[in-house]
C-alpha positions in Angstrom: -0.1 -22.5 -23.4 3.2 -21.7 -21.2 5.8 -19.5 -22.2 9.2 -20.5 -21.5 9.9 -18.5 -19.7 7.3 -19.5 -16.9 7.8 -20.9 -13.5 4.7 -23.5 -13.9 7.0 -25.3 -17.0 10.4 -25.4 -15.3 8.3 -26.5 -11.7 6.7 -29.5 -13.8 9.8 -30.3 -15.2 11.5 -30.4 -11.9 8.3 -32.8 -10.8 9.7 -35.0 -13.6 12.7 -35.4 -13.0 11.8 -35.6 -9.3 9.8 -38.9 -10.3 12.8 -40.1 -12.2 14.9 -39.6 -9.5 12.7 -42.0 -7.1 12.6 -44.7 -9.9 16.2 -44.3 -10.5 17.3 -44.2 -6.8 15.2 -47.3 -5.7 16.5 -49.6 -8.6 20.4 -48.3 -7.7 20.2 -48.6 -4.0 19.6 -52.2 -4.2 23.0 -53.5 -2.0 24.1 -50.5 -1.3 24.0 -48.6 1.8 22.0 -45.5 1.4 24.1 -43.1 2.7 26.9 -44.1 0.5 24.5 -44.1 -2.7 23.2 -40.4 -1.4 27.2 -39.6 -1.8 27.2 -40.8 -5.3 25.3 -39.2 -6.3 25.8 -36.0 -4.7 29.1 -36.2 -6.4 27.6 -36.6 -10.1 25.1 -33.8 -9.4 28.2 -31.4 -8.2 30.3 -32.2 -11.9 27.0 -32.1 -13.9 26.0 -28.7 -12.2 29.3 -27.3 -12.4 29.8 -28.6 -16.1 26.7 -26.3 -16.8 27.4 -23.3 -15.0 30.5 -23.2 -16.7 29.6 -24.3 -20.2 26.4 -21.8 -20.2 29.2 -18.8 -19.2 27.8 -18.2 -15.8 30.6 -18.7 -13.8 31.4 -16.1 -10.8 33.7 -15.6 -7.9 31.6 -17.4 -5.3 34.2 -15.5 -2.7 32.3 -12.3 -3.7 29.2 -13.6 -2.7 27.7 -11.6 0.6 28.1 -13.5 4.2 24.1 -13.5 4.3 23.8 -15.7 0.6 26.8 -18.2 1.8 25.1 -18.7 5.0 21.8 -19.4 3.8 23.1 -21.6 0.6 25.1 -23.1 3.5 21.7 -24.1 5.7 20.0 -25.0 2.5 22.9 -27.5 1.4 23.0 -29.0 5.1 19.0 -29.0 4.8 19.4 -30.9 1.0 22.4 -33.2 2.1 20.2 -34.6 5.4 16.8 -34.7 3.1 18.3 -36.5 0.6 19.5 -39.2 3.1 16.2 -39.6 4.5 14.8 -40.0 1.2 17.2 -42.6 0.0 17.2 -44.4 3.1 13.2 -44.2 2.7 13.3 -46.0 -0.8 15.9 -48.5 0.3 13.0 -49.5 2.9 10.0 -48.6 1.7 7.8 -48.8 -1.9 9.2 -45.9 -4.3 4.9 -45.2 -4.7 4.8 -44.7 -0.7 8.0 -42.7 0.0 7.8 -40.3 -3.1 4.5 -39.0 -2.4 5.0 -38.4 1.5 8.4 -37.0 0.8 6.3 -34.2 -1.0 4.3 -33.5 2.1 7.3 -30.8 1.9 4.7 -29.2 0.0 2.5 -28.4 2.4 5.8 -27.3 5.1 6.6 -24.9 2.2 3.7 -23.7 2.3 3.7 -22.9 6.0 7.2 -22.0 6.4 6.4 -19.8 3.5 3.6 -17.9 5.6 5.6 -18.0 8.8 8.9 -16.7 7.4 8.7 -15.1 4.2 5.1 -13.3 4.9 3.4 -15.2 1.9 -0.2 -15.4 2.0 -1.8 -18.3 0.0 -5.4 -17.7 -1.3 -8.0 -19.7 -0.4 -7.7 -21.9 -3.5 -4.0 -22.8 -3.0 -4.7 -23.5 1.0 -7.6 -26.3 -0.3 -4.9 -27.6 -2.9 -2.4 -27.9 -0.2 -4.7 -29.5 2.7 -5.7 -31.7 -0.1 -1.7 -32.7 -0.5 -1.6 -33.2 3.2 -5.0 -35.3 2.6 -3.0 -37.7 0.5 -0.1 -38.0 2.3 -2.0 -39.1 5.2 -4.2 -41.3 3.3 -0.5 -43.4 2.0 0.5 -43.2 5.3 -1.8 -45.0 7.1 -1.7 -48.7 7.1 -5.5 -50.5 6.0 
């Protein structure tokens, strides 16, 4: 149905592994503060990622990278790092089933950041698919 190769298959796995990552996360912030459980397991990611760039051959001189790529790897990393502790801090709070699904209401800023900075223009189609994301979210949102 999907070649391998495609961006749909490696986007649904990251959704899996997404979803793990809430279950996982709410089960092993229980005692812990958030913040130091977002530094856990920043850590693990940093050897497991590094483990695989260098084990698939695909380590490079990051020094050679241009000033343009480190300072917008930097923004994203700050952007990940302060996500990451709003999410955990979420779960440590809130129902994995609530948090999860409002954290994706990044979909829909994507999507508009997308159109305001990278000049993307979503069909009609994909606007319905993301109001009806930002349907959702509000729906969980709002208490009965």
């Amino acid at each position: 149905m999907f070649a391998a190769s495609s961006w749909f298959v490696w986007a649904l796995l990251s959704a899996v592994f997404a979803a793990l990552t809430a279950i996982f996360a709410k089960i092993g912030i229980q005692g812990v503060d958030s913040d130091l459980a977002t530094l856990i397991r920043t850590g693990i990611i940093a050897v497991v990622l590094s483990l695989f760039v260098w084990l698939t051959g695909k380590w490079s001189n990051p020094l050679a990278l241009p000033g343009k790529t480190w300072l917008f790897l930097g923004l994203s990393g700050i952007a990940t790092g302060v996500s990451w502790a709003c999410y955990f801090r979420a779960l440590q709070i809130g129902e994995a089933s609530k948090v999860a699904p409002v954290d994706k209401f990044s979909l829909v800023l994507v999507a508009l950041f997308a159109v305001a900075f990278l000049g993307e223009r979503p069909a009609p189609r994909e606007w319905l698919g993301i109001g009806l994301v930002a349907c959702g979210v509000l729906v969980l949102a709002f208490k009965r």
